[in-house]
C-alpha positions in Angstrom: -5.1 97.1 250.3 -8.0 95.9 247.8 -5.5 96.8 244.5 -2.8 95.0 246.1 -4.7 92.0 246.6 -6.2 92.6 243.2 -2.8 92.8 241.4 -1.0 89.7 243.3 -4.2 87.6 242.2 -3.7 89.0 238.6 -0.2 88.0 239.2 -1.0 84.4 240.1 -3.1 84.0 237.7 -0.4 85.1 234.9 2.0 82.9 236.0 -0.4 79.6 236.5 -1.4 79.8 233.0 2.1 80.4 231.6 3.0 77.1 234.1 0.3 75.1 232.1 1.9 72.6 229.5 1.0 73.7 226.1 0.4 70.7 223.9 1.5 71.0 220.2 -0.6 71.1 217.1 -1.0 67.6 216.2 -2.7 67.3 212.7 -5.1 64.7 212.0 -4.2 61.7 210.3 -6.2 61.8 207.4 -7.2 59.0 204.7 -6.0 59.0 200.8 -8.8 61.0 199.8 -9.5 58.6 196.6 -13.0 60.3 196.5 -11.6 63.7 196.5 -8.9 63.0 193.5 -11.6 61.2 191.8 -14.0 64.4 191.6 -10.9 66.3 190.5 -9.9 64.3 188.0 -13.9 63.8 186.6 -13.9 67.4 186.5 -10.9 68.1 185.0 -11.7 65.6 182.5 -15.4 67.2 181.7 -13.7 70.5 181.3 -11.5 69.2 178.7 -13.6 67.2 176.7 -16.4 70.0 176.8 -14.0 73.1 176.8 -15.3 74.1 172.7 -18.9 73.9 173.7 -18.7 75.5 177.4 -19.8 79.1 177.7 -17.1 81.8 179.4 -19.3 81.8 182.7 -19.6 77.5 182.5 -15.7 77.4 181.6 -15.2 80.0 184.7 -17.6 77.9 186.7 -15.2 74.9 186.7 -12.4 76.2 186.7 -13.3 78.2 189.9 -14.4 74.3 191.1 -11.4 73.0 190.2 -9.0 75.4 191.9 -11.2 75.1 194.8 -10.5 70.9 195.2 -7.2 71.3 194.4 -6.6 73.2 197.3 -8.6 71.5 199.9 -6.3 68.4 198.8 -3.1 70.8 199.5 -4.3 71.9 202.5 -4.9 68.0 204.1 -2.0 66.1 202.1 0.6 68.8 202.4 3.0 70.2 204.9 2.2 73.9 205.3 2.6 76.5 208.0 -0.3 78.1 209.9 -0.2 81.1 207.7 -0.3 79.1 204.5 -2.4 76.9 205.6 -4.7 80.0 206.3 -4.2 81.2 202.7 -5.4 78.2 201.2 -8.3 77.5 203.2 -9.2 81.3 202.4 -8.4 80.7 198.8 -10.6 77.2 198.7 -13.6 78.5 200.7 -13.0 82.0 197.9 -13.4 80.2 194.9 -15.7 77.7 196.1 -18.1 81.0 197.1 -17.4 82.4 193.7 -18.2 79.1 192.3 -21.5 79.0 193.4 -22.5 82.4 192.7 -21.9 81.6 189.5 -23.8 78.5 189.0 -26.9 80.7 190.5 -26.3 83.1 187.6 -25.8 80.2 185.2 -29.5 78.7 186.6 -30.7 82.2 186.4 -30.2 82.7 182.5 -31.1 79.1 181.5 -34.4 79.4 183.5 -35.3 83.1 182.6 -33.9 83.8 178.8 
């Protein structure tokens, strides 16, 4: 009698949350972002006009930061699935990690020849 009653709650249960309105993914309406294209445009504009006096790990370094702008601005301007958006936000928060452990080793050599 108990595993009946057990299994025709469970059952209940199933079919109330199936019942429940599921409300679609809305995305926020976000602003122009004129700060964000501004950084990306200063640094790709640094990286250019300092590209012959950079070192590989500085030219590395932004690079890594640009890649890492650009696509936090793809993954709030654009249009993208939840799977892509899941591969850029994995690819910005990547290269922003690797970005950073590079400007420690950067620090590390200037500091300690």
């Amino acid at each position: 009698m108990a595993k009946i009653q057990k299994k025709i709650k469970k059952n209940i249960k199933s079919q109330l949350k199936s019942q429940e309105p599921t409300k679609p993914k809305v995305k926020e309406n976000v602003g122009k972002d004129y700060l964000l294209i501004a950084v990306i445009c200063f640094t790709i504009i640094v990286t250019i006009a300092a590209w012959g006096t950079l070192g590989f790990l500085n030219k590395t370094l932004y690079l890594l930061l640009i890649a890492s702008l650009s696509l936090t601005y793809v993954r709030r301007h654009f249009n993208l699935t939840e799977k892509q958006e899941t591969w850029v936000d994995r690819g910005s928060i990547i290269s922003m990690g690797f970005a950073l452990a590079l400007f420690v080793v950067i620090m590390y050599n200037q500091i300690f020849p």
